[in-house]
VOPAGU-2260 file (C-alpha; in pm, 1 decimal, decimal comma):
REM VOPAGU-2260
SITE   aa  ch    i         X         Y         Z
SITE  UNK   A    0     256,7   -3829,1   -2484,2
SITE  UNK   A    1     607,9   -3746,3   -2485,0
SITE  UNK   A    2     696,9   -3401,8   -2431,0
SITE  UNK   A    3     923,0   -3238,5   -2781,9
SITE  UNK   A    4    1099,2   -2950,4   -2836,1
SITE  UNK   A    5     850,7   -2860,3   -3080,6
SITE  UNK   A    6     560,8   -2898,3   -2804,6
SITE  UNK   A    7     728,9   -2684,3   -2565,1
SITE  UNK   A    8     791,6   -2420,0   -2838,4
SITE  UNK   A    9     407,7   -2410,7   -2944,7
SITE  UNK   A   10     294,8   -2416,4   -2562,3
SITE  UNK   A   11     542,8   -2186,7   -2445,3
SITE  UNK   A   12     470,9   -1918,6   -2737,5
SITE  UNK   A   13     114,7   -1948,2   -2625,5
SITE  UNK   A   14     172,9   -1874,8   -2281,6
SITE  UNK   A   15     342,8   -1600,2   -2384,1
SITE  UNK   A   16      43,3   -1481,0   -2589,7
SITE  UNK   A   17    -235,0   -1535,1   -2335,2
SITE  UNK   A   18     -24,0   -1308,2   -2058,3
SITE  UNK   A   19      29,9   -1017,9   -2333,6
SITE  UNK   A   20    -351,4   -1045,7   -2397,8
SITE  UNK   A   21    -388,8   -1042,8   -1973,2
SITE  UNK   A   22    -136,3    -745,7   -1950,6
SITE  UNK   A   23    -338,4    -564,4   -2238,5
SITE  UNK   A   24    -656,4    -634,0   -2071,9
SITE  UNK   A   25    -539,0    -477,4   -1679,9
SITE  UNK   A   26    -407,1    -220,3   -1890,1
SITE  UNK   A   27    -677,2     -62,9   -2059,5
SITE  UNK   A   28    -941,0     150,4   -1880,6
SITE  UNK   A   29   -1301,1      94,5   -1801,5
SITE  UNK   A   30   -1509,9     314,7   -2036,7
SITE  UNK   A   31   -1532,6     561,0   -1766,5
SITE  UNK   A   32   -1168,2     590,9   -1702,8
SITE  UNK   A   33    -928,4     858,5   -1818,1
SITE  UNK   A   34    -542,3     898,4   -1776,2
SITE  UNK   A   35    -488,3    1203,9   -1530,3
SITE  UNK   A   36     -98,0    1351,7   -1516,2
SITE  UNK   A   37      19,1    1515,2   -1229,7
SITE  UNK   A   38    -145,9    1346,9    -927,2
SITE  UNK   A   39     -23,8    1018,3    -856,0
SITE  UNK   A   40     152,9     950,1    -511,4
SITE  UNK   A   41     520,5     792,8    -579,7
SITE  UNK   A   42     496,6     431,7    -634,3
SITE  UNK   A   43     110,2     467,0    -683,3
SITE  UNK   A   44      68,8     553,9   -1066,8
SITE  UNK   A   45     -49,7     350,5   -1324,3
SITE  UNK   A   46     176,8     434,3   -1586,3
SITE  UNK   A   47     383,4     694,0   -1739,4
SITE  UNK   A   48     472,1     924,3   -2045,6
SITE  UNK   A   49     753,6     791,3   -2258,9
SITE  UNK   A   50    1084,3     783,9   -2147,2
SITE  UNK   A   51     941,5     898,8   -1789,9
SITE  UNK   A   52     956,9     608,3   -1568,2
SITE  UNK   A   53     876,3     247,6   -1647,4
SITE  UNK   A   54     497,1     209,7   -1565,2
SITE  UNK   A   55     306,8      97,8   -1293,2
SITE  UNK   A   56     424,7     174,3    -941,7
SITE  UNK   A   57     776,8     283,0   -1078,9
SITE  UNK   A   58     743,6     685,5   -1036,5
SITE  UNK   A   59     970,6     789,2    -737,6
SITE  UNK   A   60     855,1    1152,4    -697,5
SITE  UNK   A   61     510,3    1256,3    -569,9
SITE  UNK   A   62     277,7    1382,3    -843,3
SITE  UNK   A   63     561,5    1301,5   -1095,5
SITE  UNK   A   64     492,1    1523,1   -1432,4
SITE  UNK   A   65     460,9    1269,1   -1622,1
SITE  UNK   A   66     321,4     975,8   -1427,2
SITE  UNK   A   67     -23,2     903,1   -1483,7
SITE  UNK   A   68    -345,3     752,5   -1288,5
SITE  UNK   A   69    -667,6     636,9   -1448,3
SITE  UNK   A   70    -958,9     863,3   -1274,1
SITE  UNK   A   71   -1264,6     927,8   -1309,7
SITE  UNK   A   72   -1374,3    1056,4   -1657,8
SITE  UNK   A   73   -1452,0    1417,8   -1605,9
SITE  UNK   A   74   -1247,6    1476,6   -1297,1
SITE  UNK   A   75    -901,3    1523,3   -1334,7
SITE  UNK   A   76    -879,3    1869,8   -1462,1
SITE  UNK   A   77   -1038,5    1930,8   -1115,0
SITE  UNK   A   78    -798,8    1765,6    -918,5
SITE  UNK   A   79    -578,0    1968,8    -705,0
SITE  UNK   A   80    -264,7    1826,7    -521,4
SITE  UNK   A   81     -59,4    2037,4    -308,0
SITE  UNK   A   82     323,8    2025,2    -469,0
SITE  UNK   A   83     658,3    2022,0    -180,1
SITE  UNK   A   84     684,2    2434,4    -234,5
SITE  UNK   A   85     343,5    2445,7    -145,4
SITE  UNK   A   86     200,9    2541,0    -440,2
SITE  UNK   A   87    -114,1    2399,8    -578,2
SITE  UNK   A   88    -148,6    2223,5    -924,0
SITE  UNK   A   89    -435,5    2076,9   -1078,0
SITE  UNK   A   90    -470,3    1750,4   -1291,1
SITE  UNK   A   91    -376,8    1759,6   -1659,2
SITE  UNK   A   92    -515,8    1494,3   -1952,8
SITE  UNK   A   93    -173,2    1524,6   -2143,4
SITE  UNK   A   94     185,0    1521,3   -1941,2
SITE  UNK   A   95     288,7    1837,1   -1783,3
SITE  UNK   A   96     558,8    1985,9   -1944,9
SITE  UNK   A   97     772,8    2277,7   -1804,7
């Protein structure tokens, strides 16, 4: 079978779908996973608020406001990281404004 432009289209648009549904999939979080803000390493969160950084393994600050990790459900708000001042701060479910 000869290869068409119309053939490449279809299989290239389906590529394209099956590693959105793949990205989707990594993306979401095991039933007993929740987004924690405020205690991911730099270059070790999952994601991020809008307009924050890009998303995984893009935050270059430790325990970057707005940078997320999936934990736990239940134990984020329990989580305590120790910031560069030396102050402590614990885990929050939204982004940390302020």
């Amino acid at each position: 079978m000869r290869s068409t432009p119309t053939n490449f289209a279809l299989a290239a648009a389906l590529a394209a779908a099956v590693g959105m549904a793949t990205s989707a999939a990594a993306q979401a979080p095991a039933a007993d996973r929740e987004k924690c803000y405020g205690i991911a390493m730099a270059g070790k969160n999952d994601c991020a608020s809008t307009g924050n950084n890009s998303c995984a393994g893009t935050s270059k600050a430790d325990f970057d406001r707005g940078a997320w990790k999936y934990v736990a459900t239940g134990t984020c708000t329990n989580m305590e990281v120790t910031l560069r001042d030396g102050t402590k701060r614990k885990g929050s479910l939204q982004p940390i404004r302020g």
